[in-house]
N, C-alpha and C positions, 0 to 999 in steps of 0.2 A: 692616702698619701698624695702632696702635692707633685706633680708631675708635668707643668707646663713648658713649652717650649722655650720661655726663658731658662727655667732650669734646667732644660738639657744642653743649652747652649754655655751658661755657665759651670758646668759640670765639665764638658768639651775643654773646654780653656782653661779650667784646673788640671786637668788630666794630662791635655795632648798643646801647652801653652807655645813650642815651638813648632807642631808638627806644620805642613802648608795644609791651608783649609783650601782656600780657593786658588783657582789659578783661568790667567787672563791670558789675551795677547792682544792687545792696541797699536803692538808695529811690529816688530821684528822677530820678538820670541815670546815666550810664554810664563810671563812675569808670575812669579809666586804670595802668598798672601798670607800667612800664618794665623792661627786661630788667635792670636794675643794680639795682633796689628788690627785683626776683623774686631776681635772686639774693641779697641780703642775707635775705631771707627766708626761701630754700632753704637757705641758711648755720644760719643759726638754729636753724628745724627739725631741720635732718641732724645739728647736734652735740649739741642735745637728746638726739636718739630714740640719740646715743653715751652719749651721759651715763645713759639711763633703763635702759641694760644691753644694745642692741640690737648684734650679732652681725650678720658678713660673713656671707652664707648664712641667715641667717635668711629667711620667711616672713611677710611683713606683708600683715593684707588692707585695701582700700580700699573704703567702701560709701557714696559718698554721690550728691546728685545733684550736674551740669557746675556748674563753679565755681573760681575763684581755686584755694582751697585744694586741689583735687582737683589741679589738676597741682605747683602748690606741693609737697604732700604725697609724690606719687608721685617727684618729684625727689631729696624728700629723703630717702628713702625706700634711693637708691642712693649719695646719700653715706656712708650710716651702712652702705654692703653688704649690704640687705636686697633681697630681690624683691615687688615686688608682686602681690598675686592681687586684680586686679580685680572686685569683684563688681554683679553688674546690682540697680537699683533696683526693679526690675519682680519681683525675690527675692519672692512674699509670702510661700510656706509657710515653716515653720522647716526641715523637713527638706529640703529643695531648699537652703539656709545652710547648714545643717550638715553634709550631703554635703559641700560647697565646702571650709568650713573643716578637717572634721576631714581631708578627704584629703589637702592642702594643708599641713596640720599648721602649722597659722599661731597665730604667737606672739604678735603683736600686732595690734590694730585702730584703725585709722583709720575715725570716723564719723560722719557728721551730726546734727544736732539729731534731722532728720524721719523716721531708718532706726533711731534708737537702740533705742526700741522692741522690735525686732526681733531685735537682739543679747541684749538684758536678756530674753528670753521665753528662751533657750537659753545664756547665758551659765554655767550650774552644769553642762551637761552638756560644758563643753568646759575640761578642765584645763588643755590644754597653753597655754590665754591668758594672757601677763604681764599684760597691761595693754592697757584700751581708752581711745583716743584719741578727745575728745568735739571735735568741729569747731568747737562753737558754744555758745553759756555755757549753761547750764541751771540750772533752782532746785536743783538738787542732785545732785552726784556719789555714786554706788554703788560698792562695794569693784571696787578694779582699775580704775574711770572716773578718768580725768584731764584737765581743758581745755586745749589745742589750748596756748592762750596758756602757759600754766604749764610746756612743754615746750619751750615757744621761750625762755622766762626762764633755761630750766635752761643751755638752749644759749648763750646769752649769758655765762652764768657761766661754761658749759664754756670757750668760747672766750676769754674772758679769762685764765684759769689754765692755759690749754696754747695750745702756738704754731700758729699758721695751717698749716703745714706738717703739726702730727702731724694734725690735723681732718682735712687734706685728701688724707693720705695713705690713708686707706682708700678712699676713691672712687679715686683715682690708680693703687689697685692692681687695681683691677676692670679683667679685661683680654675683650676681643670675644666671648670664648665663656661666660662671666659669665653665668647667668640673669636678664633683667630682670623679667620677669611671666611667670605662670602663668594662661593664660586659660580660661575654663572656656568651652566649648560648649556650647551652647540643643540637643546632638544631637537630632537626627532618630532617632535609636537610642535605643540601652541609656543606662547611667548618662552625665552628663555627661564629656566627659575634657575632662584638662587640658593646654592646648595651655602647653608650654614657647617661649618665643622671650627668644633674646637679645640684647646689648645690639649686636652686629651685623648679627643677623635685621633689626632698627628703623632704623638705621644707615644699611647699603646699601638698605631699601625708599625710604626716604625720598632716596638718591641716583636710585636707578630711578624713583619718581613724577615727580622733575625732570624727566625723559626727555621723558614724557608730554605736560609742558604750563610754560611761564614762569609763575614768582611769583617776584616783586622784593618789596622792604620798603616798598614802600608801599599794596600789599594786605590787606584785611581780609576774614575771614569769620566769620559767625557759629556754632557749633557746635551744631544741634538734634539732632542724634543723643544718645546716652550714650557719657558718655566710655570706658565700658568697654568700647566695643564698639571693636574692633579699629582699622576704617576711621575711627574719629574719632578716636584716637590718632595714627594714622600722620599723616591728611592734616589731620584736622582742628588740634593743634600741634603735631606734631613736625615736619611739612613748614613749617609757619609759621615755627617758631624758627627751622629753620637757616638761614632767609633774611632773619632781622630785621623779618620782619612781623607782622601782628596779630591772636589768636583773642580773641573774645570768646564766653558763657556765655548762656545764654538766664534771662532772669529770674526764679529759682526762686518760684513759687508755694506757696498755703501748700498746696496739693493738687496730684496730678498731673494733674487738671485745668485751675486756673490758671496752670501755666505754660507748658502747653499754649497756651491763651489770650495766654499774651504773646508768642508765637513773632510773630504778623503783626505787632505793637507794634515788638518789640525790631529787628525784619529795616527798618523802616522808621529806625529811631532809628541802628543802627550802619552804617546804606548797606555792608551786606559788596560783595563784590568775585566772590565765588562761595560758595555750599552745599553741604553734604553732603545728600542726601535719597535718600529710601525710597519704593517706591511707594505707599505708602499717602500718604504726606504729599505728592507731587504731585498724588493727587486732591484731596485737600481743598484745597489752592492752587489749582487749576484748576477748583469749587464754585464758592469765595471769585470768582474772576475775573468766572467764568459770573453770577452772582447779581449782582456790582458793574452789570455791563453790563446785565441784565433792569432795573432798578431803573432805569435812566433814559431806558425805553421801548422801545415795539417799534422806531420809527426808528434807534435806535443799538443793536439788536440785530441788526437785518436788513443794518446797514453791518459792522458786527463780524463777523456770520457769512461776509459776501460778501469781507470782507479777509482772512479766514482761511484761504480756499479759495482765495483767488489767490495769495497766501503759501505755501502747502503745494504748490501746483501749481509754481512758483518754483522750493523748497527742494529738490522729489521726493525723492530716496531720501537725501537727503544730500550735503554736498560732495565725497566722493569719489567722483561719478559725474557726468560731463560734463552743462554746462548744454542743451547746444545750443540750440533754436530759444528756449529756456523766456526765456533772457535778453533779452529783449523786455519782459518785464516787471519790470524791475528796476525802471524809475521807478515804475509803479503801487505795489510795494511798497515804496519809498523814502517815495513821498505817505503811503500807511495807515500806516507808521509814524510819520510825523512826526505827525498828525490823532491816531490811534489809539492804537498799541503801546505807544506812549513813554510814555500816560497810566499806562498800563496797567502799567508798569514799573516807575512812582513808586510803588505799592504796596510795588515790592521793594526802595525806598529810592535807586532812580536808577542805582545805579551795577554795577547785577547782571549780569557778562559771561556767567555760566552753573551750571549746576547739574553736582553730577555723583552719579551714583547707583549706588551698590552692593546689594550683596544679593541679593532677589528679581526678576525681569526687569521692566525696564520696558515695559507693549507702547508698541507703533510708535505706537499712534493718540495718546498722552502726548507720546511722544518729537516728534510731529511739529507738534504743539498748540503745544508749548514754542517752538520752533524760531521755528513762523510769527511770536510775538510778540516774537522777540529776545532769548529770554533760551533757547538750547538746554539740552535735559537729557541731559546725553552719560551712556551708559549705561558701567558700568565692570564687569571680574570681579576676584574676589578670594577667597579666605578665610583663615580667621584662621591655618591652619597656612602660609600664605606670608606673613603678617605686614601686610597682607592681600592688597597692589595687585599682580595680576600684569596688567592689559590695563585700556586709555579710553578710547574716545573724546575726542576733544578738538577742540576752535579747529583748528588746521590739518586733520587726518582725521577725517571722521565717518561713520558709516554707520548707517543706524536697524535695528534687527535685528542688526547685531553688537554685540561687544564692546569692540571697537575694536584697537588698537595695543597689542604687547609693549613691555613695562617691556623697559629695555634695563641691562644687560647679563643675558641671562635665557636658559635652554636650554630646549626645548619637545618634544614629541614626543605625538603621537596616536597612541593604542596600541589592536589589541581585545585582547579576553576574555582571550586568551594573552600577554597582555603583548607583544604585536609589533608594530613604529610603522608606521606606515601611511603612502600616500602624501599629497600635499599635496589636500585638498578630500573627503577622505573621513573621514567620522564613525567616531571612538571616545572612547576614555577621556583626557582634556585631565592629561600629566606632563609635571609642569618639574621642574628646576634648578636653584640656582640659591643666592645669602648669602640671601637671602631665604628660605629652607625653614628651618622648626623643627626643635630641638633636639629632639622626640622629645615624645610625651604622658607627663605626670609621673606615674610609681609605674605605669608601664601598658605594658611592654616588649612582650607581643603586639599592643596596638593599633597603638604604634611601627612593630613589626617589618612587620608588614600597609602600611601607609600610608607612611615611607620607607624606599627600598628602592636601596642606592646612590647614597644621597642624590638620588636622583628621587621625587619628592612624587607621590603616584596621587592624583589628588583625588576621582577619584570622579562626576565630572564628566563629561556627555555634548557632545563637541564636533569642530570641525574650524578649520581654516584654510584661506580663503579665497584663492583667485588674486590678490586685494585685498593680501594680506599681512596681512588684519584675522583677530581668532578670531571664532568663532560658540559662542556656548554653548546648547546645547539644553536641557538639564534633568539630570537624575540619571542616570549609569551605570547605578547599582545598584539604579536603583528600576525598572529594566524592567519592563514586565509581559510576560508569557509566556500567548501562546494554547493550546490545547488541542494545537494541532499542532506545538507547541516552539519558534513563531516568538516571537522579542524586538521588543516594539519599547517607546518611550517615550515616558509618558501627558505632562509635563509640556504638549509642545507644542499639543497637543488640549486641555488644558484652559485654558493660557492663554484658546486661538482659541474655545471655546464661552464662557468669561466676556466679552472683548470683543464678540462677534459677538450674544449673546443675552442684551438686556436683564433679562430675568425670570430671570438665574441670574446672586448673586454669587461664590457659590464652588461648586468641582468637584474632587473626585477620581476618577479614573476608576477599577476595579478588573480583574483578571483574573490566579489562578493558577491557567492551563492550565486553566481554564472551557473553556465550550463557546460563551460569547459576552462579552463586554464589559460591565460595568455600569457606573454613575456613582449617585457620593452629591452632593446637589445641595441646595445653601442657596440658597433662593429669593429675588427683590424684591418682599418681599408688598403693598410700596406698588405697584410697578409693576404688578404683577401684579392688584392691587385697583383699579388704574384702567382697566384693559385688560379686563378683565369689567364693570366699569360701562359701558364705551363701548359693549358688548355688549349694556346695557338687562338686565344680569341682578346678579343680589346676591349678593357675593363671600362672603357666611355659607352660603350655601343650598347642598345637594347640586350642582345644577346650575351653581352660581358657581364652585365648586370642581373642577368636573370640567372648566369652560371654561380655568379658571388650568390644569391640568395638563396640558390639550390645547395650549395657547400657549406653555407651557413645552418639548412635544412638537415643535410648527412650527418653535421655532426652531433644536432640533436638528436638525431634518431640512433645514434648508440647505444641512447638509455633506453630505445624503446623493444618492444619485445623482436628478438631475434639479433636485435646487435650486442655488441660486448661487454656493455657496460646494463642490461637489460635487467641485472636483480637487484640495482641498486636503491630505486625508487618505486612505488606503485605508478603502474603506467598513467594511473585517471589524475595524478596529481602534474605530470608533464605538459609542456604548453602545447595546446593543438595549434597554433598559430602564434603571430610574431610580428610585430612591427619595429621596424629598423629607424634608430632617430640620429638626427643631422648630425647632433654633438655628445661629447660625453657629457656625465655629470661629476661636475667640479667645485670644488669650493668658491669663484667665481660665483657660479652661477646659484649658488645654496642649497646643489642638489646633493652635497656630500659636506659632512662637518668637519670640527677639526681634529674629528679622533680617526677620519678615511673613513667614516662609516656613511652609508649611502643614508638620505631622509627619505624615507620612503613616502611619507607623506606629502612631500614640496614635490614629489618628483611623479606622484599621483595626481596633486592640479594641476602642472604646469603642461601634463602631457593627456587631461581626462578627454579631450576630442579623439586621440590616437585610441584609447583605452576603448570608449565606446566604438570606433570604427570596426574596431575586430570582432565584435559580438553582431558585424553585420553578416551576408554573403560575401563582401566586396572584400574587408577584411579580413574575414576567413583562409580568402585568396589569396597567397604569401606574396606572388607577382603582381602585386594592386598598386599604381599610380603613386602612390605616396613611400613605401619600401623602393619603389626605383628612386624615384628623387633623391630619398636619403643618401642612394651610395654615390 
């Protein structure tokens, strides 16, 4: 059965032709969009970009930030039988764009006011561009620039002088195996590839996330993520539209700081229903929390912390795990929430049943934060060659530490090294299944061939399934590290557990190929760490301030190790014997972290491999060595 994204958008607007699809804010409030106005709009556009010369198969890229227009755009995009190549805003180098583009070989661009810049620095080196499409009016168009508006004019023309039928018959003929987008990877590796998915990949995900969890049409959410990114595509409006409910954009600022800043504004103004988020953006939410409640004294911090701890005690591991005796304190948390939580919740606009989070792990101590005040962060897996959603926790199943529940209908199998599936509860390589697996990486038939293989997707992915029926995701297959004696094992989990557990470290990679011991490159809390040597009565500048911060930094490592508290968590041979302390974090900046928060391990392997060999010295061995003081 045909099943393409035109169809489910036309479907939507039979269905739900007055409900609000999208919703905006350009000044003052939060202007609404109805699914019948979006489609008059997509109408417009799609005969336009027929009119301007645009070809079935063609290549269009999309660069701007969330916004009306961006899905507007993208829709229309597949009337006219184009595919979109989503690009991230976070783009700043040219050559990182022009990689995208020329590989893509994209013909046309769709782009904002505030990315245009960026086009026009590289636009002479890329011939195969018809025409760029300008979002938003400017003092002046440049040869091949055209306003947004002046394409919807042409469309309007178009569709007066030819019949609704021939317009619509190019979308009509886009059938499920159809390319709809070209997604590029933030890789962990080599050059980015381009993850192909089509217009069935989007399709059926968006039938399997239903699985997961109910949205009716009278749901909203607001979308902080970037729409390019896969997970805010799928869940953030494609799971919206085909239920008649409503995504709204987060307030573009005139910087990617300012609308940063309207994210707590805009979450309070559209009262969403649920969010996408990232771990980084649940700490800074759970700052914002921490910081509201200090501010109106130590009394309502010291009831705050004591409801938090009876709430988490309550909650334990989550609801798929029997309350027993715990349920005794249900009224106690019933009270602190009606007193507390709830206050605490109008920050999120009142009506916030939960978050759900993709990408990098969230830890447990987040997950459980969220939980106690009523608003859970169910952690999710995914990525963008499965379009993205293969597992979530959700409302009915939750477990903290897993992944949650399979998207249904979906085939699974945990495989090791030799590709062979393993039994239920043992660790390997997480391969599914499934309408949801990609068409293949575009122009890149050995990365294809590697990655699916019988139409089973290897993700690459360290994991298992649980007696629960929940997955577990560990970290990276491939990113094993290997001891001197050929043993595998993998860093992710150890680094999580040293960032949670050891204030004075916010980031860790741990290193080892076939060493003869372990290391770790460690981005310090030089505020933590400059309070924690003043308490010491010593001066975090001086020789002796710095050797105190290195020693504390040392202590808290060594709770994993035998005789401190956290001592059965890991095998001790796999813990860093040593440690090198660097200047800076790893930031997207600097491209030692992509745009899903995930650290590259490998950019952050060259950029630092002098450090890496030092400590396989004596000198490095040394945690007090010339280079660790410098750092602090």
């Amino acid at each position: 059965m045909k099943k393409t994204i035109i169809d489910l958008f036309e479907n939507s607007v039979k269905v739900y032709p007055n409900n609000t699809f999208l919703l905006e804010k350009t000044d003052k409030v939060f202007e609404p969009t109805t699914y019948k106005q979006v489609q008059e709009k997509v109408y417009a556009l799609g005969a336009g970009l027929q009119a301007l010369g645009v070809k079935k198969g063609d290549t269009m890229a999309l660069l701007s930030e969330g916004r009306n227009m961006w899905v507007i755009g993208e829709l229309s995009m597949f009337y006219a039988g184009a595919i979109n190549v989503p690009l991230s805003i976070k783009l700043e180098e040219s050559n990182d764009l022009m990689f995208r583009l020329e590989h893509a070989m994209v013909k046309y661009i769709m782009v904002s006011k505030q990315q245009l810049g960026k086009i026009r620095l590289i636009i002479d080196k890329l011939p195969l561009v018809e025409k760029v499409i300008v979002l938003d009016k400017v003092d002046s168009y440049q040869e091949k620039e055209i306003f947004v508006e002046n394409v919807m004019a042409m469309g309007k023309e178009f569709l007066a002088s030819h019949t609704m039928e021939e317009f619509l018959a190019v979308g009509q003929s886009i059938q499920n195996d159809d390319y709809a987008t070209i997604t590029y990877t933030s890789g962990t590796t080599a050059d980015p590839k381009g993850v192909i998915l089509t217009h069935r990949n989007y399709t059926a995900n968006v039938e399997q996330s239903l699985t997961l969890m109910d949205i009716d049409e009278t749901w909203r959410t607001l979308i902080i993520l970037p729409l390019d990114h896969c997970f805010a595509h799928v869940v953030g409006f494609y799971i919206m539209m085909s239920q008649g409910a409503t995504a709204a954009t987060v307030q573009v600022g005139r910087t990617p700081l300012e609308t940063l800043k309207n994210i707590p504004l805009n979450i309070k103004e559209v009262k969403p229903n649920f969010i996408l988020s990232v771990p980084a953006l649940a700490k800074t939410f759970k700052k914002n929390i921490e910081n509201g409640i200090k501010a109106k004294g130590p009394k309502v911090v010291k009831m705050f912390e004591q409801a938090v701890k009876i709430s988490q005690l309550y909650h334990g591991e989550g609801n798929a795990v029997p309350k027993g005796w715990r349920i005794i304190l249900k009224p106690l948390v019933a009270l602190y929430d009606k007193i507390l939580f709830s206050k605490v919740r109008e920050n999120f606009g009142g009506e916030l049943k939960f978050f759900v989070g993709g990408g990098a792990l969230l830890d447990k101590d987040l997950q459980k934060f969220y939980c106690a005040i009523g608003i859970p962060m169910f952690q999710g897996y995914g990525l963008s060659e499965a379009t993205p959603v293969l597992s979530s926790n959700g409302p009915d199943k939750y477990r903290f530490g897993s992944s949650g529940k399979l998207v249904k209908p979906l085939e699974i199998k945990i495989c090791d090294s030799d590709g062979n599936a393993l039994p239920t509860g043992e660790k390997g390589e997480i391969v599914v299944k499934g309408e949801n697996v990609m068409a293949g990486y575009w122009r890149n038939p050995d990365a294809t061939a590697q990655t699916v293989k019988d139409g089973w997707l290897y993700t690459g992915d360290l994991g298992y399934l649980g007696k629960d029926g929940l997955l577990y995701v560990l970290g990276r297959f491939k990113s094993l590290l290997i001891s001197s004696d050929g043993e595998k094992y993998s860093p992710e989990g150890i680094e999580e557990a040293l960032v949670e557990h050891s204030s004075f470290i916010d980031q860790t990679i741990l290193y080892n190929n076939q060493n003869p011991y372990t290391t770790a490159l460690i981005v310090p809390n030089k505020e933590k760490l400059s309070a924690y040597v003043k308490g010491l009565g010593l001066d975090y500048n001086t020789p002796d301030g710095k050797k105190a911060a290195i020693q504390g930094i040392k202590d808290q490592i060594a709770k994993f190790e035998k005789g401190g508290e956290l001592e059965t968590m890991f095998p001790h041979r796999w813990l860093p014997s040593t440690f090198a302390i660097l200047p800076e974090p790893f930031t997207e900046q600097n491209g030692m972290v992509n745009s899903t928060m995930k650290i590259v391990r490998g950019k952050v392997e060259k950029a630092y491999a002098e450090r890496i060999d030092h400590m396989y010295t004596p000198d490095g061995k040394n945690i007090f060595n010339e280079m660790n003081m410098k750092s602090l």
